[in-house]
N, C-alpha and C positions, 0 to 999 in steps of 0.2 A: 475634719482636721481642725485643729485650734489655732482660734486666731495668733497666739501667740508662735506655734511655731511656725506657721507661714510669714511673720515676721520676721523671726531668726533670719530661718532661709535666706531673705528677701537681703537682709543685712549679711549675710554669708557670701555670700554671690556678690553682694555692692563690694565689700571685702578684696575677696577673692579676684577681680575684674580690675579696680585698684592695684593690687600689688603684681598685676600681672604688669602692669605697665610702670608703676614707682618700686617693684624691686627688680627688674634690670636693671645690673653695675651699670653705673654712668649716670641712669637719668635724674637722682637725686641731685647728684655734683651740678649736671648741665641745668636742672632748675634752678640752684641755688645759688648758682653764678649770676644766673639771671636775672635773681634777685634784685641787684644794684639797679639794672638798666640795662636796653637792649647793648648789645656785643653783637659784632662782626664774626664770619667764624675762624678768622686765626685768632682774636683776641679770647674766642669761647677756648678754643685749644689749649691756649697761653693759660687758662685759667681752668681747667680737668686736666692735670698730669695727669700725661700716661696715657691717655686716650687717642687714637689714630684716626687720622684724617677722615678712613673708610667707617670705622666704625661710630665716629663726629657724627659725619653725615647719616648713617642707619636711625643713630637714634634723634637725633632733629628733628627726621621725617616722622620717626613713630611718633614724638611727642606732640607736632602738626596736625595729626592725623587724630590725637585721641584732644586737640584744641586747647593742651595746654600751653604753647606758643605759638607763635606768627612770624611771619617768614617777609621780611616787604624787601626789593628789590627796587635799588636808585639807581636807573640807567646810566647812571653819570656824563660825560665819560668823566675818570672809571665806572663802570658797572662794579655796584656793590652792594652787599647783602649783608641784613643784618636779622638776629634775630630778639624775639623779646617775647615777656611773657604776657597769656591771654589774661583774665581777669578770673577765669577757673586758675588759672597756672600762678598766679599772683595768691589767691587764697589758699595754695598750696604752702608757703613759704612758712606758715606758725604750724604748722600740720606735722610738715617732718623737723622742725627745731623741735614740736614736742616727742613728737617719736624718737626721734636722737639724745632725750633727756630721758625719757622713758626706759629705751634701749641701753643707754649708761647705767639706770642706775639697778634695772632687772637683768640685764646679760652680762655685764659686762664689758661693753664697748665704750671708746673712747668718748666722752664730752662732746656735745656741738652748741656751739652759741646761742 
């Protein structure tokens, strides 16, 4: 096999593994929110229209899970949670502004900042 195409591959699959989890509707929005600074999750809500409580919470956890946020929990009283982004999740933010410039100007879709 050539080195080159076990290359490919290898960037296919990094690809491919990538958008399995940044093209689910939502997670772009919920990281990009993020962006500013950790958020609570009604203020995450207040800031992904449209997005429901159940499905808030599904992808939170998946984005936890592949450590592109953090989850910290202040006993208060109130107990309250917030979340924010990791430092992979933080390198994310020029990645999809350029894809979303990308994506404007080759498909067709709307402008992102």
């Amino acid at each position: 096999m050539e080195p080159q195409q076990h290359e490919r591959r290898e960037c296919d699959a990094a690809v491919s593994l990538a958008f399995t989890i940044l093209g689910k509707r939502w997670n772009g929005m919920i990281i990009d929110a993020l962006g500013s600074g950790p958020l609570a999750f009604a203020a995450l809500r207040r800031a992904v229209p449209g997005i429901s409580d159940a499905v808030l919470s599904d992808r939170l956890g998946e984005l936890a899970d592949a450590v592109l946020i953090s989850r910290s929990v202040d006993p208060g009283p109130p107990v309250s949670v917030s979340y924010a982004l990791t430092t992979a999740g933080e390198r994310l933010i020029p990645v999809l502004g350029e894809l979303g410039r990308w994506a404007s100007e080759h498909l067709g879709g709307p402008a992102k900042g």
